[in-house]
C-alpha positions as CSV (number, residue, x, y, z in Angstrom):
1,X,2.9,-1.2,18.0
2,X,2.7,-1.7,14.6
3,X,6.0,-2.3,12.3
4,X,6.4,-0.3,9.4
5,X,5.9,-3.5,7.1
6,X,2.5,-3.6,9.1
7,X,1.9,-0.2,8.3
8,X,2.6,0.1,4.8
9,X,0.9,-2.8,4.2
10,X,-2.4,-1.4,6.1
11,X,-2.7,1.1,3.9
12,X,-2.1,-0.5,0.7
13,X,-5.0,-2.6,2.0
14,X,-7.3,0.5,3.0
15,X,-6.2,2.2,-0.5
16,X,-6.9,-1.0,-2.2
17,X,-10.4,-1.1,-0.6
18,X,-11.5,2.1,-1.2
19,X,-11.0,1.7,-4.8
20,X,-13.2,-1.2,-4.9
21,X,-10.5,-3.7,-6.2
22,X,-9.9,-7.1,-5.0
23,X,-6.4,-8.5,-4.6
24,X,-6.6,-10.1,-7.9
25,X,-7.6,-7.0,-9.6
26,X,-4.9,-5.3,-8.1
27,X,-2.2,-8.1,-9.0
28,X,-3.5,-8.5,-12.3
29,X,-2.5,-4.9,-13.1
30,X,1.1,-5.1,-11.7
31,X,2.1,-9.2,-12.5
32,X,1.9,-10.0,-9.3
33,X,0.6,-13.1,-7.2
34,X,-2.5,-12.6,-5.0
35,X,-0.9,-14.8,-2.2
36,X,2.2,-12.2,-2.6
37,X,-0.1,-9.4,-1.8
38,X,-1.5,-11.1,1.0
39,X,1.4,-11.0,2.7
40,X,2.7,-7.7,1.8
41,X,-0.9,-6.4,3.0
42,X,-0.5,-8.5,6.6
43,X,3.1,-7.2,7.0
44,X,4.4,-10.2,6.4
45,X,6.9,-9.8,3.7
46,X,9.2,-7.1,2.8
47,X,9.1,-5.9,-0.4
48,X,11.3,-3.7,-2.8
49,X,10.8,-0.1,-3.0
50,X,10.0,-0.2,-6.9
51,X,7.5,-3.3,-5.8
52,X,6.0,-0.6,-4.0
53,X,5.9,2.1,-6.5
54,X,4.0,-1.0,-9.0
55,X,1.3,-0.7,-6.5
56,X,1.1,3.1,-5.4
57,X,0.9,3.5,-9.4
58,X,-1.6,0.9,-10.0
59,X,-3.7,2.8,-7.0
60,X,-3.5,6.1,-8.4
61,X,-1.6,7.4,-5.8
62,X,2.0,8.0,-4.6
63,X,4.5,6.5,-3.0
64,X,4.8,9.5,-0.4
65,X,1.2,9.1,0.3
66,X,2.3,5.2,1.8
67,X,4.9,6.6,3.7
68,X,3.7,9.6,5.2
69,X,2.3,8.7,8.4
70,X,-0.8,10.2,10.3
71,X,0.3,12.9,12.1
72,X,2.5,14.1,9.2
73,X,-0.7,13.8,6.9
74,X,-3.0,16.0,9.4
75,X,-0.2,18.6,9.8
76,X,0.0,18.9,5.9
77,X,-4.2,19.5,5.8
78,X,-3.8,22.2,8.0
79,X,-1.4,24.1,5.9
């Protein structure tokens, strides 16, 4: 299983992807490094929560929408 640093960091990546950015693009936006990224995107680092909120923001999205996991997220589409 998964730890939640690999999770979060899975779906920065995903969210990343689908809005057709590299990591530098990404970085560049918040003043980060790409290499920083990396790791936060492999689970490899913990990172702080406003750190975080840099890069929901900078994907147009919230920081809910990175913690909410699957099942939570198909239980609020079938509201």
């Amino acid at each position: 299983m998964a730890t939640f640093a690999e999770q979060i960091g899975a779906k920065i990546r995903m969210y990343r992807i689908e809005k057709n950015l590299t990591q530098e693009q990404l970085v560049e936006s918040i003043g980060m490094a790409a290499t920083y990224l990396g790791q936060i995107e492999r689970g490899e680092k913990n990172t702080k929560l406003n750190t975080i909120e840099k890069i929901a923001y900078a994907l147009d999205m919230s920081v809910y929408d990175l913690f909410l996991n699957e099942q939570e997220g198909h239980l609020q589409k079938k509201k």
